[in-house]
N, C-alpha and C positions, 0 to 999 in steps of 0.2 A: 124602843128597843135598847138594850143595854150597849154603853159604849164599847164592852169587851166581843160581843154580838157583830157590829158595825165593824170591826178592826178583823173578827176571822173572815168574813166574807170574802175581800178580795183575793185572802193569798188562798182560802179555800179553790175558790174558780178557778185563778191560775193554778193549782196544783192538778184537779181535775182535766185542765184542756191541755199537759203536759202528759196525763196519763191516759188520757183517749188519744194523744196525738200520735202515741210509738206503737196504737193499734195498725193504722193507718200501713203500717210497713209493705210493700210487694215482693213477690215471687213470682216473676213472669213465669219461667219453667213451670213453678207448681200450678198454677191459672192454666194453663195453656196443655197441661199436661191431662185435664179436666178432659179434653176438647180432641178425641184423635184425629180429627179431621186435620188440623194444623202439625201431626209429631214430625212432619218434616223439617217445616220454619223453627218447630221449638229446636230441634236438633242444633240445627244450622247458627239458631242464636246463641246456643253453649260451644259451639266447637270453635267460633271467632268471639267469643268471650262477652258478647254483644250481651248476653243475658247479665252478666255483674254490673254492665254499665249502667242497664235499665233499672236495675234494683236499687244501685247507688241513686240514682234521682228521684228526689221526694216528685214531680210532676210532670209526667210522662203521655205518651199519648204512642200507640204500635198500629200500625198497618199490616194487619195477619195478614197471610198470605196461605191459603188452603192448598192439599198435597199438589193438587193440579195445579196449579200457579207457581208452584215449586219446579215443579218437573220441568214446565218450559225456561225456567229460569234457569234451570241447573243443565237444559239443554246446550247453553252458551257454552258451556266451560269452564267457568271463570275458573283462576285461583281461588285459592281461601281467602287469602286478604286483598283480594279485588273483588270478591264476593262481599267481603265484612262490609267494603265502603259503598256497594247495592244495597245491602239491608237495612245497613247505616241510614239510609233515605228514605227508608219509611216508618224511622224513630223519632216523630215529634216532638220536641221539646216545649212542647205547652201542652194544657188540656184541653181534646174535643170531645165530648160527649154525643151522644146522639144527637140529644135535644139542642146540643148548640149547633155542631151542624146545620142546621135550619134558622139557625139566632145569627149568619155573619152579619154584621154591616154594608150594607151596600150588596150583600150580596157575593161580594168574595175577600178571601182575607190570604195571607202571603204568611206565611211560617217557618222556622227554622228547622232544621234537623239535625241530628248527631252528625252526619257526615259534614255538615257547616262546620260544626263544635269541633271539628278533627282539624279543622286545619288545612286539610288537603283538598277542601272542593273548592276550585280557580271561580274567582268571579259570584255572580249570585247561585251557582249549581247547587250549591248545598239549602236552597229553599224552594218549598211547597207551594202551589198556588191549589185554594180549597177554594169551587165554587157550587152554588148552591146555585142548582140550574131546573129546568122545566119539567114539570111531571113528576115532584118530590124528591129528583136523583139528587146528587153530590160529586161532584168530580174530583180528581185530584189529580195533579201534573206537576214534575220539575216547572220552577220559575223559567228557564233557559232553556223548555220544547217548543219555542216558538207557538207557544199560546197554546200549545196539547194539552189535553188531560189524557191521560192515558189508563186511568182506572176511573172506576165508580164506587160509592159505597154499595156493600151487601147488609151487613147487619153486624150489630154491636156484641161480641162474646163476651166484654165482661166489663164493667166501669164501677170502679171506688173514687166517686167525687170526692175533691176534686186531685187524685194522685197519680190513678193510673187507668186508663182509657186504651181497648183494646178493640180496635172495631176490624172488622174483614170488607180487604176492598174487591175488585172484582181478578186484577191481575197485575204483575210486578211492573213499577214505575219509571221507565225508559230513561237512562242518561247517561249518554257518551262518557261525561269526564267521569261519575262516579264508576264506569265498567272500564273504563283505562285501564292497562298493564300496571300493576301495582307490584314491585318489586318485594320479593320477601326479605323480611329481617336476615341481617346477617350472622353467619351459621354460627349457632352458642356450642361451644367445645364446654362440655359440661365438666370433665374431669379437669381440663388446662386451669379453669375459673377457679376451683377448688384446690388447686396445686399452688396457684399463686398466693393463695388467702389464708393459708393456715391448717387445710386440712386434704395435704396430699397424703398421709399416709389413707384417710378413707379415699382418698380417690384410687391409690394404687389397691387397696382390696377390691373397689368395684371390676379394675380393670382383671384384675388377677382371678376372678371368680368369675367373669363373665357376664354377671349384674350390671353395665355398666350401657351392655344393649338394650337392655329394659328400659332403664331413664333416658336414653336416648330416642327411644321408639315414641316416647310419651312428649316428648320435649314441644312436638307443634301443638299438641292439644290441649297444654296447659299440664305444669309441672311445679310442684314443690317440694323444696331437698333439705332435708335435716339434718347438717352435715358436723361429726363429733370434732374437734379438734385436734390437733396430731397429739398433744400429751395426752389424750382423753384413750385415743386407740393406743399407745403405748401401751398405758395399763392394763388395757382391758383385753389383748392381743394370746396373755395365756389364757383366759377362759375361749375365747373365739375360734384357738387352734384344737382344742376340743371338738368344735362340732362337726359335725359329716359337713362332706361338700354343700348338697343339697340345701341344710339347714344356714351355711354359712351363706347363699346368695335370700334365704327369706329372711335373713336378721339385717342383710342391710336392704333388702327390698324396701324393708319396715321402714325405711327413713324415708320416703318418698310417698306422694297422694300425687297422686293424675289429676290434678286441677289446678288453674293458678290460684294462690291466696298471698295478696299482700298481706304487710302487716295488721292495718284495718280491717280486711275483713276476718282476719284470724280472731280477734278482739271482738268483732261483732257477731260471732258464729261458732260460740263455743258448744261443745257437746261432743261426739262421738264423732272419731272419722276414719272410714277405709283408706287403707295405703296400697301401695304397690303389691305387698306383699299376700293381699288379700284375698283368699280362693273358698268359694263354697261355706261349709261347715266350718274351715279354719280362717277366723274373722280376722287375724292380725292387725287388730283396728286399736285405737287411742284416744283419748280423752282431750279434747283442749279446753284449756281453762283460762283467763285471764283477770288479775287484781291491778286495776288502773291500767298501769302501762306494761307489767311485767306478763307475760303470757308464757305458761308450760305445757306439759305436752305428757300425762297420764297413762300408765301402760298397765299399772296393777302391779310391776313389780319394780320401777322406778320414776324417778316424777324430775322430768330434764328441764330446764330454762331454754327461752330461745336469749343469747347471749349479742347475736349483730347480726348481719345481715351481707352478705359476701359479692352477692348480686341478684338486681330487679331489671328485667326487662322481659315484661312479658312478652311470653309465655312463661317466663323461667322465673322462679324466682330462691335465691339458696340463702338459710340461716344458718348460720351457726350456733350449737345447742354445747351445754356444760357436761352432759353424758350421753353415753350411747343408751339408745333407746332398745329392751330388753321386753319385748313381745312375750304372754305369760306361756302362748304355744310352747315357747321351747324354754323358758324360765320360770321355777318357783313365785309363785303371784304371794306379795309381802304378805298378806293374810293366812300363809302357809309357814313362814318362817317362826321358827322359836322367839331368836334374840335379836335377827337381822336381817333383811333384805338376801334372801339368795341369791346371788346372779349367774354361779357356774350351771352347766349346762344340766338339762333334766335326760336320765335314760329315759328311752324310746316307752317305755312301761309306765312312766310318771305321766309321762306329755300326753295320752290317752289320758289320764287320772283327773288331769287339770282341763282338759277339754268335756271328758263326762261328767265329774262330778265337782265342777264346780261350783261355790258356796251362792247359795240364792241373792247376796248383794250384787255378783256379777250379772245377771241376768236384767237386762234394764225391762222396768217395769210398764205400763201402760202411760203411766203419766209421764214417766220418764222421755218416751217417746214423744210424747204431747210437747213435752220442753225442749226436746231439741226441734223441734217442726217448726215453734215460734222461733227459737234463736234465730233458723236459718232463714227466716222471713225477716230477718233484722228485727225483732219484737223481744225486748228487754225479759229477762224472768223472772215476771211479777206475778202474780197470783191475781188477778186485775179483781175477780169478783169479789173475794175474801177483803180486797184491799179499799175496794167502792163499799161494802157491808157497813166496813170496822169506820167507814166516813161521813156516813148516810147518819149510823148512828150519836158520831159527836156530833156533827148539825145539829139533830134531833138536842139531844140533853144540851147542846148549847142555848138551843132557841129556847127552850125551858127555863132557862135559869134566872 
């Protein structure tokens, strides 16, 4: 074999096990969303935010819980965030498959879970005890029930060896300290945050238009705020006093998404995103993009920077952006301008114009959709088959040579 032959091979293979490996990516939600028997649990895992966590972890292991396993759980009462650290406890942080299941050692094995990972479970509470017991079952109980198992296995809904493991057990996993009184975060003044940081003239419009209930309504559910900075509203204050009331609380709706995203996942999850602002046929949605570190934020009629970061504690999290973000609903989309970015306001007669007849680039295409479905699986946008094709074939004329 030619010396030049012997020298592509290895970094070939490494290249290849780099480019299968960012397939491997999860989306609990979107798995689970397959499956309505579970749209409670999936529910419950977006709304205490438990669903990013699982995504964030390359090797994962869930204990679904079906509607009716829900309901008695939800029979308790709990808080939300005495809830999170319940569900918390049946997010594995190793891999079981079926077939392992039946593979422990000895017959039972002790496991960690998310709720351990937090910090807040006293003592060994935060670990599993998996045993593999008579008659093909599988138990599974807190370390700290005095030797309970308190569920069984049902059956496996979905496993990608070896990353993410979603098996159904029979009923929710009994434990005192994870069902504790768990106090909630304390209260984020989302206007005060913004006042201190740089951009209270946008906090005083929130307040002054009445917008300000919206982001507040959203704030436990997960929130992010894309907040202008006071020179930024200065300037932009005479085209703003233009618009009708109405139009003045969707232009700053537009600076808000109902979901947390840190920085990183903003980076990892580029593509298309509803905002606050978002109703039906009027999509007031944005583009996010990001090159390395720098991440913007795509409206069609301007293209903002996120510039720092004001405050992160989830549920909340506020950036600060270099311009006000100009939704094409109610502004000239730059494909429409002659010489410049329009930003003054569009008559009532225009903004029908740009919602009907707008140009077939805005209309995202099939594929297009196909690319944001991978982003938001955390899956790089590569073209993986074209790109295995174009690799297949240097091998080939390699080995030739």
């Amino acid at each position: 074999m030619p010396p030049v032959t012997t020298a592509l091979f290895p970094s070939l293979a490494l290249f290849f096990f780099l480019l299968f490996s960012t397939s491997n990516a999860h989306n609990i939600t979107r798995i689970l969303a397959k499956h309505p028997e579970f749209s409670t649990f999936n529910h419950y895992l977006t709304v205490t935010h438990l669903a990013a966590e699982i995504n964030r972890r390359q090797t994962i292991t869930v204990l679904a819980l079906n509607n009716d396993a829900m309901s008695s759980l939800l029979s308790k009462r709990l808080s939300l965030y005495t809830l999170k650290n319940v569900l918390s406890l049946h997010v594995l942080v190793d891999y079981f498959g079926s077939k392992k299941l039946h593979q422990i050692t000895n017959g039972t094995a002790l496991t960690s879970t998310m709720f351990q990972a937090t910090g807040a479970a006293p003592g060994s509470s935060g670990y599993i005890n998996i045993t593999d017991l008579k008659g093909g079952k599988v138990g599974f109980g807190p370390e700290n029930n005095d030797g309970n198992l308190d569920a069984v296995y049902v059956k496996a809904v979905a496993e990608l060896p070896y990353n993410i493991s979603i098996l159904q057990i029979s009923q929710p996993l009994n434990s005192a300290e994870a069902e504790a009184p768990t106090a909630a975060p304390s209260q984020l003044n989302l206007t005060a945050i913004m006042s201190k940081q740089g951009c209270k003239a946008f906090a005083d419009l929130l307040i002054s238009s009445g917008a300000d209930a919206t982001f507040n309504q959203n704030i436990d559910g997960g929130l992010t705020v894309f907040c202008p900075t006071d020179p930024i509203i200065k300037d932009f204050m005479p085209k703003y006093k233009n618009l009708t009331a109405s139009k003045k609380v969707s232009l700053l709706l537009y600076h808000g998404i109902p979901v947390y995203q840190s920085m990183q996942m903003l980076k990892s999850n580029n593509g298309i995103m509803n905002t606050l602002a978002t109703d039906g046929a009027n999509k007031y949605d944005f583009t996010i993009q990001n090159d390395g570190e720098v991440v913007t934020l795509e409206t069609k009629v301007v293209t903002a920077k996120i510039t720092g970061t004001l405050k992160d504690e989830e549920p909340l999290i506020v950036f600060k952006i270099n311009k006000v973000l100009l939704p094409r609903e109610l502004f000239k989309p730059v494909e429409d301008a002659a010489d410049s970015p329009a930003e003054s306001p569009k008559p009532s007669k225009s903004k029908h114009k740009v919602v009907a007849d707008a140009p077939e680039s805005d209309a995202p295409s099939d594929s297009a959709d196909d690319q944001t479905a991978d982003n938001e699986n955390g899956v790089a946008g590569v073209d993986s088959r074209s790109l295995v094709m174009v690799l297949v074939s240097l091998c080939i004329g390699v080995l030739l040579m």
